[in-house]
C-alpha positions in Angstrom: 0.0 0.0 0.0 2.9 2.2 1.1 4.6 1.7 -2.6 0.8 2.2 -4.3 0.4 5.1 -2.0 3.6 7.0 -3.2 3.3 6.0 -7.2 0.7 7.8 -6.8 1.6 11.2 -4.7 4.0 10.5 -8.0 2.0 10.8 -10.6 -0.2 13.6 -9.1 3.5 16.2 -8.8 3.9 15.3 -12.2 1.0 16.1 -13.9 1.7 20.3 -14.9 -1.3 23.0 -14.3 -0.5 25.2 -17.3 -1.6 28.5 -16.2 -2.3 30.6 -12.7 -5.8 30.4 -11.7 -6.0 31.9 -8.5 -8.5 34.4 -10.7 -7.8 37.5 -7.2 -4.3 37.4 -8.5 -2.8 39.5 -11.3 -1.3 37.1 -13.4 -4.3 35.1 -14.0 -3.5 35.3 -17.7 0.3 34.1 -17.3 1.4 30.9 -18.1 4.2 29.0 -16.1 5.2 25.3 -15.2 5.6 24.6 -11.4 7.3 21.6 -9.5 4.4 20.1 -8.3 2.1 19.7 -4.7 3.7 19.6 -2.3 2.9 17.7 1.4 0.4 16.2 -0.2 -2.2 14.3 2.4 -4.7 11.3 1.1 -7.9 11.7 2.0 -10.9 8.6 1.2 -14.6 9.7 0.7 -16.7 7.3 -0.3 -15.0 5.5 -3.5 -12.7 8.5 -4.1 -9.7 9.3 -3.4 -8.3 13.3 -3.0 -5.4 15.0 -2.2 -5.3 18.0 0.1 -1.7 19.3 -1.0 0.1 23.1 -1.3 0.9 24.6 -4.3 3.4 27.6 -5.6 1.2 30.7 -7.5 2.7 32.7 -9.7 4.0 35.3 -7.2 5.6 32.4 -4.7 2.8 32.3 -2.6 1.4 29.4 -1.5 -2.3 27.9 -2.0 -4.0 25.1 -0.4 -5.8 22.8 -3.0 -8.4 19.5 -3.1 -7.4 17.4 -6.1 -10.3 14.5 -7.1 -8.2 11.6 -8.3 -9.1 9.2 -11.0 -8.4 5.7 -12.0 -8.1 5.6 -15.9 -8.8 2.7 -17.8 -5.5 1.4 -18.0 -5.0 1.8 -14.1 -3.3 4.5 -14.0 -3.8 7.4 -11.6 -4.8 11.2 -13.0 -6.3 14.2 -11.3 -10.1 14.4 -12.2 -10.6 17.9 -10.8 -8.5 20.3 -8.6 -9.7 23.2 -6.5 -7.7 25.8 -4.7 -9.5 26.0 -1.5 -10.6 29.5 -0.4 -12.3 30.6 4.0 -15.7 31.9 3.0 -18.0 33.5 5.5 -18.5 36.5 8.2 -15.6 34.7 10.7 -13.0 34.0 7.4 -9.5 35.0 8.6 -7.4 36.2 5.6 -5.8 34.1 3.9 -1.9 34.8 4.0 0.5 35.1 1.2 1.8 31.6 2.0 -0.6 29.1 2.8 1.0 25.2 4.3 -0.2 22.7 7.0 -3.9 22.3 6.8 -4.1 19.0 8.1 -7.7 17.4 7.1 -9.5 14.6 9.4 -12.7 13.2 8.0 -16.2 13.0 10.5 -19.4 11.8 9.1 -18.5 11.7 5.3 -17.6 15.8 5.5 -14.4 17.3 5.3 -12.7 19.0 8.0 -9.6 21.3 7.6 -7.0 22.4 10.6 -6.4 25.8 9.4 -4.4 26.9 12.9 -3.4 25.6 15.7 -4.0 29.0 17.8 -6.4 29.9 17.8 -7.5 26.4 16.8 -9.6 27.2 13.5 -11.5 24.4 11.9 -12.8 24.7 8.4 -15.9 22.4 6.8 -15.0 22.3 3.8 -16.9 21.3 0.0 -16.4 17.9 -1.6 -15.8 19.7 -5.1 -15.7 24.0 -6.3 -13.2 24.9 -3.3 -15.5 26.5 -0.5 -14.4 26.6 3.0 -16.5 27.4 6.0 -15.4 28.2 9.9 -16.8 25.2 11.5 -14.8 25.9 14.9 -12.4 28.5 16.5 -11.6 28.0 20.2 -8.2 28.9 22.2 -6.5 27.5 24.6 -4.5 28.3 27.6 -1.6 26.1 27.1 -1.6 26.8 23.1 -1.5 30.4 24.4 1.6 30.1 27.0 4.1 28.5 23.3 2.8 32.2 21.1 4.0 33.7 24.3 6.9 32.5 24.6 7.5 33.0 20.7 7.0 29.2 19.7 4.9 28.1 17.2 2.7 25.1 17.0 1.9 24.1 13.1 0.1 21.8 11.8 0.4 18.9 8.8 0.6 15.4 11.1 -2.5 13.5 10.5 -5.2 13.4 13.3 -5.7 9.8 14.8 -9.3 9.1 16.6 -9.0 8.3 20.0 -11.4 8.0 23.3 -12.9 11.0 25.3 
């Protein structure tokens, strides 16, 4: 599964967007090649399989995006769909230039987001067109005493489901 599992993160870097389409920038109109996603996380919803991964704009900033994978007829892996995700709603914190870490857990078929760890923000997010949501923003003492002390907690690890 392991070897499956990275063939295809594999194929997923190498297949090139052509042009910037993060439509709030400038440079919508420019072309350019990238490297690929980068820290790319699988995610399983219902028969599908996505990636939540980063990718480099046009200006070096960084976007989060949801890519819908699809198996091909000859078995092979390709991206059916890919949508840079965007916080929607009264409570939306700005995005930031550079966007990295959302770390995504799945509860009752939806699609949850980490967005921060402090405060801890929690995004619902779409299954397909990109739409975020706040679902949750809470703080915490201890999460409170690291920005004090000029540490920073960040996200990426996967969550793991364990008892109250």
């Amino acid at each position: 599964v392991l070897l499956l599992l990275r063939g295809m993160l594999l194929l997923c870097a190498l297949a090139p967007m052509r042009e910037c389409s993060w439509s709030e920038l400038p440079c919508a109109s420019r072309d350019y090649l990238y490297e690929g996603f980068e820290d790319a996380r699988v995610v399983q919803h219902a028969s599908r399989l996505y990636l939540v991964a980063n990718h480099e704009d046009c200006h070096a900033g960084r976007r989060i995006c949801l890519i819908e994978l699809r198996t091909r007829a000859d078995a092979r892996i390709e991206q059916a769909a890919i949508w840079p995700l965007r916080i929607e709603g009264a409570s939306a914190p700005s995005l930031r230039r550079v966007e990295k870490n959302w770390s995504p857990l799945l509860y009752l078929d939806t699609l949850y987001l980490s967005y921060s760890l402090q405060p801890h923000v929690v995004l619902r997010c779409a299954w397909s067109g990109g739409r975020c949501e706040v679902a949750f923003n809470s703080s915490s003492h201890l999460l409170q005493s690291y920005e004090a002390l000029g540490q920073e907690l960040r996200g990426g690890s996967p969550y793991a489901r364990v008892a109250d």
